[in-house]
C-alpha positions in Angstrom: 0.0 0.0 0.0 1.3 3.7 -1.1 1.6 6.0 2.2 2.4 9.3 2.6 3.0 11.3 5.8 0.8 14.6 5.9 1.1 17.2 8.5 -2.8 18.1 9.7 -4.0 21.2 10.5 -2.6 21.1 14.5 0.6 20.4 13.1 0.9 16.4 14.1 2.0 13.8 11.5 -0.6 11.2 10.4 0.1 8.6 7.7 -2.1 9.1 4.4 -2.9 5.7 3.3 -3.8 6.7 -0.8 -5.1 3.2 -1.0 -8.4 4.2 1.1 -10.9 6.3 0.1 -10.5 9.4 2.3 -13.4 10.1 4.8 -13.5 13.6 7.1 -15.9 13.1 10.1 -17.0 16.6 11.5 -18.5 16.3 15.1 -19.0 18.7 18.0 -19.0 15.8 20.3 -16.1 13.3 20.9 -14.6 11.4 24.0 -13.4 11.8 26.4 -16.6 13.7 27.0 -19.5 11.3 27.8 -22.5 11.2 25.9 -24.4 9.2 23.3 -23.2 11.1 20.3 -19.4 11.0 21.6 -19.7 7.6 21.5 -21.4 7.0 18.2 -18.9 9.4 16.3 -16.0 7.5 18.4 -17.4 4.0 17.6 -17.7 4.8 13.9 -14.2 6.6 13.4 -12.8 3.7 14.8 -15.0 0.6 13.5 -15.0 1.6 9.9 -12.0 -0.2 8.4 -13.1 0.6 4.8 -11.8 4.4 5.1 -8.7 6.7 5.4 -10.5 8.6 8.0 -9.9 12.2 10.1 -11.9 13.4 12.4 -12.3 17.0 13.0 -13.6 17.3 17.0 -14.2 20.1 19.6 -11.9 20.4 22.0 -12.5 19.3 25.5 -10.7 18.4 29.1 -8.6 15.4 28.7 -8.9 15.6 25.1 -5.0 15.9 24.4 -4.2 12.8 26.2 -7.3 10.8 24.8 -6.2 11.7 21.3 -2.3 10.3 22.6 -3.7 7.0 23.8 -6.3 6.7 19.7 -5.1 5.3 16.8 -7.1 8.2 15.0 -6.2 11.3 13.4 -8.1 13.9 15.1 -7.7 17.6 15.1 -9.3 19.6 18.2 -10.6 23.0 17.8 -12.1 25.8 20.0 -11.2 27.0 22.7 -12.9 26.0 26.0 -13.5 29.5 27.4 -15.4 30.6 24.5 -19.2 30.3 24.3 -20.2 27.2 22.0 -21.6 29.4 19.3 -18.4 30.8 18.8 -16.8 26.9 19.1 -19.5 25.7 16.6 -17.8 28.5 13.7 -14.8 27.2 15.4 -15.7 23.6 14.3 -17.0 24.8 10.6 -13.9 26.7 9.7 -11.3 24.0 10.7 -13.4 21.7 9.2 -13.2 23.2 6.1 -9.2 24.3 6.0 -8.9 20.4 6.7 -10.8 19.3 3.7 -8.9 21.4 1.5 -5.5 19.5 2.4 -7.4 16.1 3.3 -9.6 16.3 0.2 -11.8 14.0 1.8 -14.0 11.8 -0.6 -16.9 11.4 2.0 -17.8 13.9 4.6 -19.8 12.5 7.7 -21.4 15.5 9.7 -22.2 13.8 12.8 -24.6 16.9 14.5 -25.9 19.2 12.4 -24.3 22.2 13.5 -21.7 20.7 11.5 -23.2 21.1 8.2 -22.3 24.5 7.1 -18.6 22.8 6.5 -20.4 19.8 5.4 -22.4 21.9 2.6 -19.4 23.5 1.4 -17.2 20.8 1.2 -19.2 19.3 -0.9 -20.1 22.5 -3.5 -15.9 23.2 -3.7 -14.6 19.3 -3.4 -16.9 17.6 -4.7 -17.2 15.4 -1.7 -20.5 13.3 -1.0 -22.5 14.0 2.5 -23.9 12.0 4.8 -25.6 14.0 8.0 -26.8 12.3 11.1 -30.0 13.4 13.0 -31.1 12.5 16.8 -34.1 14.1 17.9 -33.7 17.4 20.3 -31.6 19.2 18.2 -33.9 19.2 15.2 -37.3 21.2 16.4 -34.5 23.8 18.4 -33.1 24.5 14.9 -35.4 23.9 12.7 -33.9 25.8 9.8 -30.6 24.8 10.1 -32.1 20.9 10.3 -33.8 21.7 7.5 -30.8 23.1 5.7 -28.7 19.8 6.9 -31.1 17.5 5.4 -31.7 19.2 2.0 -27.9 19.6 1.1 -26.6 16.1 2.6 -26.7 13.5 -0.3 -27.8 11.0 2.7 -29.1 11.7 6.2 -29.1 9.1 9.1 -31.9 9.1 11.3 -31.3 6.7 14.4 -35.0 5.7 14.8 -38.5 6.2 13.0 -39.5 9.3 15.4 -36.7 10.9 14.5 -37.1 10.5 10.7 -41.1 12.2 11.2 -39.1 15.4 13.3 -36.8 15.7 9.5 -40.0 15.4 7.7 -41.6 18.1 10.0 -39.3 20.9 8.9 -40.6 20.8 5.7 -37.5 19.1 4.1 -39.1 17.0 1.9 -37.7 14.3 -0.7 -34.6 14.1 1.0 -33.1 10.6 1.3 -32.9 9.3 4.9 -32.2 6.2 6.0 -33.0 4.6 9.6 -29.9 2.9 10.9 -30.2 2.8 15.1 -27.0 3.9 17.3 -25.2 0.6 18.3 -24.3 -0.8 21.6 -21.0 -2.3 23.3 -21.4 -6.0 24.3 -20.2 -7.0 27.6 -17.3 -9.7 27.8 -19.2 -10.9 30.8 -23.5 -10.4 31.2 -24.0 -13.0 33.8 -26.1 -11.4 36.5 -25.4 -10.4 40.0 -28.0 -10.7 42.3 -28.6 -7.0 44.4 -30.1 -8.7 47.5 -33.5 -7.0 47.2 -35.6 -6.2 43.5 -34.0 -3.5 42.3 -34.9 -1.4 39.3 -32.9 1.1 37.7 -32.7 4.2 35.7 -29.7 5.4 33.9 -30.3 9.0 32.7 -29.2 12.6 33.2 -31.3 14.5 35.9 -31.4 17.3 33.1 -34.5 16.1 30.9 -38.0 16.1 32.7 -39.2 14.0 30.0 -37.0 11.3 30.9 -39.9 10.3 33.2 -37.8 10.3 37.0 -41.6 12.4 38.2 -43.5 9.8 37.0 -40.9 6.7 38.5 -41.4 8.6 41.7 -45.1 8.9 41.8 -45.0 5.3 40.9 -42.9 4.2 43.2 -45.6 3.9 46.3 -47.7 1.4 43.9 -44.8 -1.0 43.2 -43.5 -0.9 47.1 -47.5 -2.3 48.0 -46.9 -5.0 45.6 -42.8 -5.4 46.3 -42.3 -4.0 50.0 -38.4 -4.0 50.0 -37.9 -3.0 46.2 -35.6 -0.2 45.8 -35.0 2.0 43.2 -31.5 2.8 42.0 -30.9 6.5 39.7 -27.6 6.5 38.3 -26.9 10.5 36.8 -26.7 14.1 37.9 -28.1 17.3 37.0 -30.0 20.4 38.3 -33.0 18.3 38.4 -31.9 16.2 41.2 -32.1 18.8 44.6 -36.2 18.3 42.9 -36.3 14.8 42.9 -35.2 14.5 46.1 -37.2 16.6 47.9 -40.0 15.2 46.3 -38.8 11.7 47.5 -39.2 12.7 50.9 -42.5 14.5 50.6 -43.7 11.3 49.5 -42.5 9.0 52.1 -40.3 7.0 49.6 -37.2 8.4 50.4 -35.8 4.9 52.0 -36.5 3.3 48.6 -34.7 5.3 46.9 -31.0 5.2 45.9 -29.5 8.3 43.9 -25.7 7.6 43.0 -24.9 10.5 40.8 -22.5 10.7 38.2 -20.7 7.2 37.8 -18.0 5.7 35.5 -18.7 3.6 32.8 -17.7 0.3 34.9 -20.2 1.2 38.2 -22.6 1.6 35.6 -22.5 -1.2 34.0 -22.1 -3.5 38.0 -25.5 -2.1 38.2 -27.2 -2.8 34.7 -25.7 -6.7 36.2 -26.9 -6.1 39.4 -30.9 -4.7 38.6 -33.4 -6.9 38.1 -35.1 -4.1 35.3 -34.4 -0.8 34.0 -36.8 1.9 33.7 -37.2 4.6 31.9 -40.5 5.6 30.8 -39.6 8.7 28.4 -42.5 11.0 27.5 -43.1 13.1 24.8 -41.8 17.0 26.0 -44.7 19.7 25.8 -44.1 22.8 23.5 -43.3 20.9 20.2 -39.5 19.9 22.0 -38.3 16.4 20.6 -38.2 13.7 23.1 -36.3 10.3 23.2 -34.4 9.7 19.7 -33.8 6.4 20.5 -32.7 5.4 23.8 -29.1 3.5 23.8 -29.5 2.6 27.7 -32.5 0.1 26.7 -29.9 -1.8 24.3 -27.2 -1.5 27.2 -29.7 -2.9 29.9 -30.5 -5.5 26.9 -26.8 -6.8 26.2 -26.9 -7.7 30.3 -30.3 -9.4 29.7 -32.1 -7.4 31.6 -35.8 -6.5 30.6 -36.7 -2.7 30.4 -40.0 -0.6 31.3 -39.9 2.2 28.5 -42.8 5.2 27.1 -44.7 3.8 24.0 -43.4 7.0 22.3 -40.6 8.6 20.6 -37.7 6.7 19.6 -38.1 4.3 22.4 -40.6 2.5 20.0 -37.6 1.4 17.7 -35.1 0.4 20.5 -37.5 -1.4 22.8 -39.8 -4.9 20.9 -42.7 -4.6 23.2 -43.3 -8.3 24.6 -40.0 -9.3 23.2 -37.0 -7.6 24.9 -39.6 -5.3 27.7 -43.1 -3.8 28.2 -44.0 -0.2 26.6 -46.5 2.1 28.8 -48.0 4.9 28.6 -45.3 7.1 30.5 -47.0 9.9 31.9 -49.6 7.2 34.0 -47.7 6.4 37.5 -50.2 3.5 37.8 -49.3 1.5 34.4 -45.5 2.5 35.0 -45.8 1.3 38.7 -47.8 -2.0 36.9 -45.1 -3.2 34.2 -42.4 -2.5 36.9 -43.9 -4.6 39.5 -45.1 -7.4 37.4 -41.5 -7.9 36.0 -39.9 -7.9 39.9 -42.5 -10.5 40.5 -42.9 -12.9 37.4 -39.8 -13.8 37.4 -40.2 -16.2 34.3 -41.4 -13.2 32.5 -38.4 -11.3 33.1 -36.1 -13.8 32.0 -37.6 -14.4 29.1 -37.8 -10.8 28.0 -34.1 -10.3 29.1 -32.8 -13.3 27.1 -34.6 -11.9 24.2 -33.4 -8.6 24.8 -30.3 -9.8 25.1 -31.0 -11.6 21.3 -31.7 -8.3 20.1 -28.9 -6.3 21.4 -26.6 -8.6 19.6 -27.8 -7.2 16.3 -27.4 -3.6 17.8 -23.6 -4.2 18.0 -21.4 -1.7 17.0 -19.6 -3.6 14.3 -22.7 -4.3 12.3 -23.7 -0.8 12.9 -20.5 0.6 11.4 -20.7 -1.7 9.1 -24.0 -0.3 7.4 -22.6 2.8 7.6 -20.0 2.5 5.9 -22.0 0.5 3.2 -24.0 3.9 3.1 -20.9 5.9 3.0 -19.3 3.4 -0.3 -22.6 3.4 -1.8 -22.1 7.6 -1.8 -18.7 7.0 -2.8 -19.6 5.1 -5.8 -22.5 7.3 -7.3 -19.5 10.3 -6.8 -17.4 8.3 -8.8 -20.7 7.9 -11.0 -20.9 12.0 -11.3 -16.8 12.4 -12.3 -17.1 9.6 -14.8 -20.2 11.7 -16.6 -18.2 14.6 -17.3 -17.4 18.1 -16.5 -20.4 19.8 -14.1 -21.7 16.6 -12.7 -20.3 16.7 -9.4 -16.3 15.6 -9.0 -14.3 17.7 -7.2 -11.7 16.4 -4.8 -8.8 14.7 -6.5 -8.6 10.7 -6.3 
């Protein structure tokens, strides 16, 4: 294979293997930072072996020595003191000065705030577009989704609900495909038992439509069915001084277990540990998006673990209703406090739901997620190469 060395934009050395097609990935969100899109733009980056790829990331604490410990070429931009407005143009413009010495053949815009680079990449280069959509970010910026979708050549949307929120904004006979975010197996899923029935819920205390009110209000109804359950909340956020208050006005304050921020491995000794997780996400009032998909119902999945989840939103693509757990209506405390206490109980339910689940999850995994992906990504690649070979004005751009 031909290689050359090419100093990038921060001024390290990465080796340009000309074999490849060449593949820019532009995302404001990247590890070490945690988050579902940090880890879907990390897991692609990495899993898709088909591809010369760069990645073109905001910067963020720890980020130097992250990038150190990777295998992938990433350039950080923006610095962390400025507002993220100002880190977003940050973002655009180094995007852009990389394509022009990359000369990417693919861009992959993984959050739309990235597609102003993503757009004009592909009007000077030549280079095809794929854009990802979640479900939040699209009602907040409408226009801008809109723009995203109608100049990408291909949009992702990671679930059903979120391909209605593109269709929404009026961007109409745009090409999207559905392809959900994937999920890490565990080396080892066996179970550990907690000692009591334990549910728990794995979410940011930022999101009121992640349903913690309504686990709460519940909460009485399951204890009359499952005295010594308790209820485990793994996350932080300005929501949680609330939630706890409102634990102890409701005399469930000894049931109730609120851990905080935790690493990745405590996390996942409890998605062993619990019996179910909950999460019964709700649609937000005020035409906000709610759950695009839900990756914690795969996770909980992958351990076998059978979920409680809203009947709406994404949660309706990542959660098989009487396969891998039970869809409610999330904003009624007595069907939430039902499915939950019927799955502590009926323990031959549970079981079978959580080896299903954990069935499921397997074709979740990241590699076969990367893998369509980057089948999207070729199949992009080759109708470019259609547009050079028909001649001047049809599209090529970016040398080969």
């Amino acid at each position: 294979m031909r290689c050359l060395m090419q100093m990038g934009g921060d001024g390290r050395s990465y080796v340009r293997r000309s074999a490849k097609p060449r593949l820019l990935l532009i995302t404001p969100d990247f590890p070490p930072v945690h988050g579902g899109i940090q880890l879907l733009a990390h897991r692609l980056a990495a899993g898709m072996g088909g591809f010369d790829t760069r990645v073109v990331a905001l910067r963020s604490p720890g980020a130097a020595e992250f990038d150190d410990d990777s295998d992938l070429a990433t350039r950080r931009v923006g610095a962390l003191s400025r507002a993220q407005p100002v880190r977003n143009l940050a973002l655009n413009a180094a995007a852009l000065r990389e394509a022009l010495a990359f000369r990417p053949h693919v861009t992959l815009s993984a959050h739309i705030v990235a597609s102003p680079a993503a757009a004009c990449i592909a009007r000077l280069l030549g280079a095809r577009t794929v854009q990802y959509f979640y479900a939040k970010e699209i009602p907040r910026r409408r226009r801008l989704a809109a723009f995203a979708a109608r100049r990408a050549h291909a949009s992702i949307a990671i679930s059903s609900y979120t391909a209605g929120l593109i269709e929404a904004t009026g961007a109409s006979g745009v090409d999207v495909r559905l392809i959900a975010p994937g999920v890490d197996l565990p080396d080892d899923p066996s179970p550990h038992s907690p000692g009591r029935p334990t549910f728990v819920t794995v979410a940011r205390l930022a999101d009121r439509y992640k349903g913690h009110d309504v686990l709460l209000a519940s909460l009485t109804a399951v204890r009359e069915r499952v005295p010594d359950v308790e209820w485990v909340v793994i996350g932080d956020g300005p929501l949680r001084p609330e939630l706890e208050a409102r634990a102890d006005a409701l005399g469930v304050a000894d049931a109730v277990r609120f851990l905080g921020a935790v690493d990745d491995g405590e996390r996942d000794r409890w998605l062993r540990c619990a019996d179910v997780l909950a999460m019964p996400s709700r649609l937000p009032a005020c035409g906000l998006a709610g759950e695009g998909f839900g990756i914690v119902y795969l996770e909980a999945a992958a351990y076998g673990k059978p979920v409680v989840a809203g009947n709406v939103g994404g949660a309706v693509d990542a959660v098989a209703d009487g396969v891998s757990g039970l869809l409610v209506d999330p904003a009624d405390p007595g069907a939430v406090a039902d499915a939950i206490a019927t799955l502590l109980l009926d323990r031959g339910l549970a079981r079978r739901l959580g080896s299903s689940g954990a069935e499921r999850a397997r074709r979740f995994a990241w590699p076969v997620i990367a893998g369509r992906v980057e089948a999207l990504l070729l199949e992009q690649l080759g109708k470019r190469v259609a547009d050079s070979d028909a001649g001047p004005g049809a599209g090529g751009g970016a040398d080969s």
